[in-house]
C-alpha positions in Angstrom: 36.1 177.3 197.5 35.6 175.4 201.1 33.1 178.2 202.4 31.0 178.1 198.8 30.7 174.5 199.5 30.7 173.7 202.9 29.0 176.7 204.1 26.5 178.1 201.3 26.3 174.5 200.0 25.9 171.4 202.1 24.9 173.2 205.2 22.0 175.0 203.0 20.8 171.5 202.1 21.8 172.6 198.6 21.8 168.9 197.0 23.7 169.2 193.4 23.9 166.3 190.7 26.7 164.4 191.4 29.8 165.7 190.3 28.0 169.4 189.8 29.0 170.7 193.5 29.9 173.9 193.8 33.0 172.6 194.7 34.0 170.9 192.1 33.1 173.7 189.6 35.7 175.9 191.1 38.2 173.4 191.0 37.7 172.8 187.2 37.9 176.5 187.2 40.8 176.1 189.3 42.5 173.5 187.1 41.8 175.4 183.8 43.8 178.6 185.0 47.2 175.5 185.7 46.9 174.1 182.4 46.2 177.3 180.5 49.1 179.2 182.3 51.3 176.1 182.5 51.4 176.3 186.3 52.5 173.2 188.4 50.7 173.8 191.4 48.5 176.0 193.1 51.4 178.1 195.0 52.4 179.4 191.2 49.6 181.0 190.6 50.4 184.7 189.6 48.3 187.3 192.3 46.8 188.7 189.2 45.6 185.7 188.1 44.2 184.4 191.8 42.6 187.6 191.4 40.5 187.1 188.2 40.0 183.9 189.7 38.8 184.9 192.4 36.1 187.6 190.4 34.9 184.5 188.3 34.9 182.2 191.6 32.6 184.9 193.0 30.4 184.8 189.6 29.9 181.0 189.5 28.8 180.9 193.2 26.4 183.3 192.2 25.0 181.9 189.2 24.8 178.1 191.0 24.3 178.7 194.2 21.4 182.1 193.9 23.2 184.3 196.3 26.7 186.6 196.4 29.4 185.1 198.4 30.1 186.9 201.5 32.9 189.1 202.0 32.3 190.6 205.3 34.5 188.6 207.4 32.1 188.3 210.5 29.6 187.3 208.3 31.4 184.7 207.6 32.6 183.4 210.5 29.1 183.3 211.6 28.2 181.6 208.4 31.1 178.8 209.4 29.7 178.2 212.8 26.2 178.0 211.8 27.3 175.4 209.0 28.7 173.3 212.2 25.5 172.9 213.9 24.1 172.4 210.6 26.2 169.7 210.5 24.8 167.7 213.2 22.1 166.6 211.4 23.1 166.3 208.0 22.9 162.4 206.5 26.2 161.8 207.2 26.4 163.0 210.9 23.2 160.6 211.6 24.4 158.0 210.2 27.9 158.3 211.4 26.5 158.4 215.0 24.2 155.6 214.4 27.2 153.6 213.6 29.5 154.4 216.3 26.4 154.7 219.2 26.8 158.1 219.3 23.2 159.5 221.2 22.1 162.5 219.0 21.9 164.6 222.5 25.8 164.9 222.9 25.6 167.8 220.3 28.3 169.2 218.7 31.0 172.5 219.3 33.2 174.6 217.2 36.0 176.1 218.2 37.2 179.5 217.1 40.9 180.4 216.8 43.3 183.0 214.9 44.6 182.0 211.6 47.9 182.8 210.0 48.9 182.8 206.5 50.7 180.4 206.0 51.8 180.4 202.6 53.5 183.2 202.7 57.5 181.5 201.9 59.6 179.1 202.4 59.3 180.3 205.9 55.9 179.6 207.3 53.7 176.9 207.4 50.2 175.4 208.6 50.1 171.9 210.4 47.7 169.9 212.3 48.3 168.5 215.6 46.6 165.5 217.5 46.9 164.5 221.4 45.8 161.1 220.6 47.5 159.5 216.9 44.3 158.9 215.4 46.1 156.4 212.7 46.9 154.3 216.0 44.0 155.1 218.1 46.5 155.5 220.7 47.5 158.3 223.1 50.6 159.6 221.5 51.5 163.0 220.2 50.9 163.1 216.4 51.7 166.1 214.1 51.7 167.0 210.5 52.8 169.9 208.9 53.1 171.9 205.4 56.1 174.7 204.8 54.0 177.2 202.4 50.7 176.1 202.4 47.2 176.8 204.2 44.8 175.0 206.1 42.8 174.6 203.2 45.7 172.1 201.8 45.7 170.2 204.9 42.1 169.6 204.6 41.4 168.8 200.5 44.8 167.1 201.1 46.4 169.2 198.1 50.0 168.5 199.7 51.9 165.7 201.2 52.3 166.6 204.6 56.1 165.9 206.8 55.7 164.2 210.2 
């Protein structure tokens, strides 16, 4: 859902009506599976059903988007660092730095790291982890973290994290 949106979307220029993201159709897609099945949250969802899901997911991004989603891993990972430096000068970006005095000659980086699944049980997790709280704006250690959940929740802010 993020790659089909951040990726093949925004960072393509792709500019939808609002409310017709790519995005958002998947998680209508998403939300129809829940009610249909009578699933609470995403973590019930049967593997059979993620994986018809997952077929249709590919289908919409086709039929919206004009192009198959990726599955060659490298391809996208190249795909996710080329949407970074996209990024730079999207709308936002510009008038983010124009905001905050940002010069448009600092550029921007991506950093590439080894994933774990982390919804695997009870027993793993994903978190985030900050140097500097930036609630506060202080230095201070500041953490986050999810048992049975993905990075992908810590970012659409599906769960409530702990501290």
């Amino acid at each position: 859902m993020m790659y089909s949106d951040v990726v093949m979307e925004k960072a393509a220029g792709v500019e939808p009506a609002e409310g017709k993201g790519i995005r958002q159709q998947l998680d209508k897609m998403l939300h129809e599976v829940k009610v249909s099945k009578g699933y609470k949250s995403d973590a019930d969802i049967s593997a059979e059903d993620l994986k018809d899901l997952c077929v249709r997911f590919k289908a919409r991004v086709k039929e919206v988007l004009g192009k198959d989603f990726p599955d060659n891993a490298k391809e996208q990972l190249w795909g996710g660092i080329g949407a970074v430096f996209s990024s730079w000068n999207g709308k936002r970006a510009v008038s983010y730095r124009r905001i905050e005095r940002i010069p448009d000659e600092w550029g921007t980086a991506v950093n590439v790291q080894a994933m774990v699944f982390g919804n695997m049980g009870d027993s793993s997790a994903t978190g985030v982890a900050f140097s500097r709280n930036p609630a506060l704006a202080k230095t201070s250690f500041s953490a986050s973290g999810w048992s049975n959940a993905q990075g992908e929740d810590v970012v659409a802010g599906i769960r409530t994290p702990s501290h």
